[in-house]
VOPAGU-2260 file (C-alpha; in pm, 1 decimal, decimal comma):
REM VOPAGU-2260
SITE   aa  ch    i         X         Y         Z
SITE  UNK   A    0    9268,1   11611,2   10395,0
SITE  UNK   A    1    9519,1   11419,6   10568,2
SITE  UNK   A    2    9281,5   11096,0   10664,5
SITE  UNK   A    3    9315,9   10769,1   10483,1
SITE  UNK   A    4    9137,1   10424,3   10509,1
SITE  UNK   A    5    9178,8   10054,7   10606,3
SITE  UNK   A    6    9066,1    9840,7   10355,2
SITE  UNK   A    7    9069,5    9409,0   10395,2
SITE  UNK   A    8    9227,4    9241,3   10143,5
SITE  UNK   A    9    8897,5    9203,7   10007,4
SITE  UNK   A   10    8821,7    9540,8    9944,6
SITE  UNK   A   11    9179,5    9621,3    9813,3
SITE  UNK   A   12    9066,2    9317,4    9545,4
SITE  UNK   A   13    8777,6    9550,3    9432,0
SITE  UNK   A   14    8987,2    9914,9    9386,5
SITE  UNK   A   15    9250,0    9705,7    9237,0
SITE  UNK   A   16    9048,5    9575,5    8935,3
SITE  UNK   A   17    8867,0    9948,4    8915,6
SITE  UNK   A   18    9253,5   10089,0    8857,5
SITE  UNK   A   19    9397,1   10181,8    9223,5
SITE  UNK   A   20    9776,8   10212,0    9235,9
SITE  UNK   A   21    9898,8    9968,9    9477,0
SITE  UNK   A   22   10201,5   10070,1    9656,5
SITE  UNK   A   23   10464,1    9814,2    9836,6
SITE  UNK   A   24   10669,2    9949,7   10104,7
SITE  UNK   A   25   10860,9    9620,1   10240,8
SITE  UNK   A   26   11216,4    9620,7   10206,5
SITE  UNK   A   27   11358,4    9560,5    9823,3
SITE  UNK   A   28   11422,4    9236,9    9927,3
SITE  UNK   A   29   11105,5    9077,9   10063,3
SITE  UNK   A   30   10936,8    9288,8    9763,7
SITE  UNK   A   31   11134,8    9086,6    9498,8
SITE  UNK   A   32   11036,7    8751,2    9663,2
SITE  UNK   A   33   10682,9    8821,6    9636,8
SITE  UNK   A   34   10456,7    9088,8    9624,6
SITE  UNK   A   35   10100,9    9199,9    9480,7
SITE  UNK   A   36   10080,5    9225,0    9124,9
SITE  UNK   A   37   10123,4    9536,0    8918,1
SITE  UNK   A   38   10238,9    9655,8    9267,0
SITE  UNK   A   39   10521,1    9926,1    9273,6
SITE  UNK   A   40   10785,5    9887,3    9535,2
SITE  UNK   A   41   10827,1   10196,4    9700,7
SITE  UNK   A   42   11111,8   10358,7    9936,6
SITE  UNK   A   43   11290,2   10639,3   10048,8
SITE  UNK   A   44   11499,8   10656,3    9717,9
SITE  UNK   A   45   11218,9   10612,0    9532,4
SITE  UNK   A   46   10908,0   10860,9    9679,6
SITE  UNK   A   47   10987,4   11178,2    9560,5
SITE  UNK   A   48   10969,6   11044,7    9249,2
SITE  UNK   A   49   10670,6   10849,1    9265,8
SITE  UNK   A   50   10460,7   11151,1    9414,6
SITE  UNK   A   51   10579,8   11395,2    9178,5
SITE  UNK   A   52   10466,8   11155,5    8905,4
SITE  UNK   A   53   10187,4   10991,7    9031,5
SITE  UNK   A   54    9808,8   11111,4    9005,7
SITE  UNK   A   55    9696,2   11189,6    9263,3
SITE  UNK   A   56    9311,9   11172,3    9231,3
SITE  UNK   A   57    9374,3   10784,2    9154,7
SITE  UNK   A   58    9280,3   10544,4    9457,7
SITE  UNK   A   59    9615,5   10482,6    9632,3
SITE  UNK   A   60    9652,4   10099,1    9838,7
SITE  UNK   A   61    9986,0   10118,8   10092,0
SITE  UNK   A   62   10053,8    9752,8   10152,2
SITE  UNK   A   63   10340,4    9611,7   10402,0
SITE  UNK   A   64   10411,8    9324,0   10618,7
SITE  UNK   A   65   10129,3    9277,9   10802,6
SITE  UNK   A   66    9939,9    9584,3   10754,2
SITE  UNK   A   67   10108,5    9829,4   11069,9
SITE  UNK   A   68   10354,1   10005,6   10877,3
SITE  UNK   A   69   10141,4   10070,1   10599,1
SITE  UNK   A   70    9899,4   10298,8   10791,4
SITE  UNK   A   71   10182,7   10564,3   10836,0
SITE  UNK   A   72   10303,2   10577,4   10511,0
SITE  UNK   A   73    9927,3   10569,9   10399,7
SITE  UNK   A   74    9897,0   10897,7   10643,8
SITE  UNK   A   75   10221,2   11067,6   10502,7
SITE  UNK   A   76   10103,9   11017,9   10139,6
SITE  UNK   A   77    9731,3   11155,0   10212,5
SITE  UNK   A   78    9960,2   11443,2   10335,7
SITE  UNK   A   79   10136,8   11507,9   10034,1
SITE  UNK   A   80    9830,6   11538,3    9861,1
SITE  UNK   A   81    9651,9   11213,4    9719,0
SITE  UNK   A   82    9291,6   11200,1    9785,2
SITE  UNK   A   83    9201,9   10835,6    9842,0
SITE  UNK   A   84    9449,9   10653,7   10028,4
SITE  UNK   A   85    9378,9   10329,4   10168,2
SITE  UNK   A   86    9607,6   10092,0   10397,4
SITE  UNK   A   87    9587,9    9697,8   10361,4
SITE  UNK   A   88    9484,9    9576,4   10642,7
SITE  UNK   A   89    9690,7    9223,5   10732,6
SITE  UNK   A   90    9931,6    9346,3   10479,2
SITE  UNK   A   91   10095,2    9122,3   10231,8
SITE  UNK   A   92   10089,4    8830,6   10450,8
SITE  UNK   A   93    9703,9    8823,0   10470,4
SITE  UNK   A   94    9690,7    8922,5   10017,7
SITE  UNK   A   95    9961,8    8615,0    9986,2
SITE  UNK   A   96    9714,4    8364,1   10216,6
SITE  UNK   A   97    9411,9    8482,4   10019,0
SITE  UNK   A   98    9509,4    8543,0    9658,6
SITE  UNK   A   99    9839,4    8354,5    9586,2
SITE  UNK   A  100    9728,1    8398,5    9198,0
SITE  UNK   A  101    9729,9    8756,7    9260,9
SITE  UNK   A  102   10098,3    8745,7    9362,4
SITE  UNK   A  103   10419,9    8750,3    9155,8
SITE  UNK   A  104   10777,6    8801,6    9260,9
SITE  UNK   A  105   11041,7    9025,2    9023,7
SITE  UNK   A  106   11276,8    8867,0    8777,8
SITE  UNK   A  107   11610,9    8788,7    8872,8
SITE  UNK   A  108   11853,2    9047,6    8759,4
């Protein structure tokens, strides 16, 4: 099945603590200045990887921006074969305004 879900923020909060895998697919950049915790930053370099790895039973969260891009790559990856894909809606703008305890950015290299 190729279908996934929108999910608020809220929601996302709930699969998030239960275990879900939440995926980040802003550009390396914006992802290093701040993005959801535990989150993996994910790209074209980076997917083939990731799905060949990845479980794909395990609740899947697609965050972006503002929660537009995310539904695509939320469709692509229910494609490929993970069963419970969800997109953020509002994307990481909306997590940042609602849970800025929830949000980290990566360590300087």
């Amino acid at each position: 099945m190729s279908d996934f879900k929108r999910i608020s923020p809220q929601q996302a909060q709930v699969l998030r603590a239960s275990g879900a895998v939440v995926v980040d697919i802003r550009d390396p950049h914006s992802f290093a200045n701040g993005h959801i915790i535990g989150s993996r930053h994910l790209d074209n370099h980076s997917l083939h990887d990731f799905i060949t790895h990845a479980d794909l039973d395990a609740p899947l969260i697609v965050s972006c921006y503002h929660g537009n891009s995310s539904q695509g790559a939320a469709a692509y990856l229910a494609g490929q074969g993970f069963s419970e894909v969800y997109s953020l809606d509002g994307g990481f703008e909306l997590w940042r305004t609602l849970y800025p305890q929830d949000t980290e950015q990566s360590p300087e290299e």
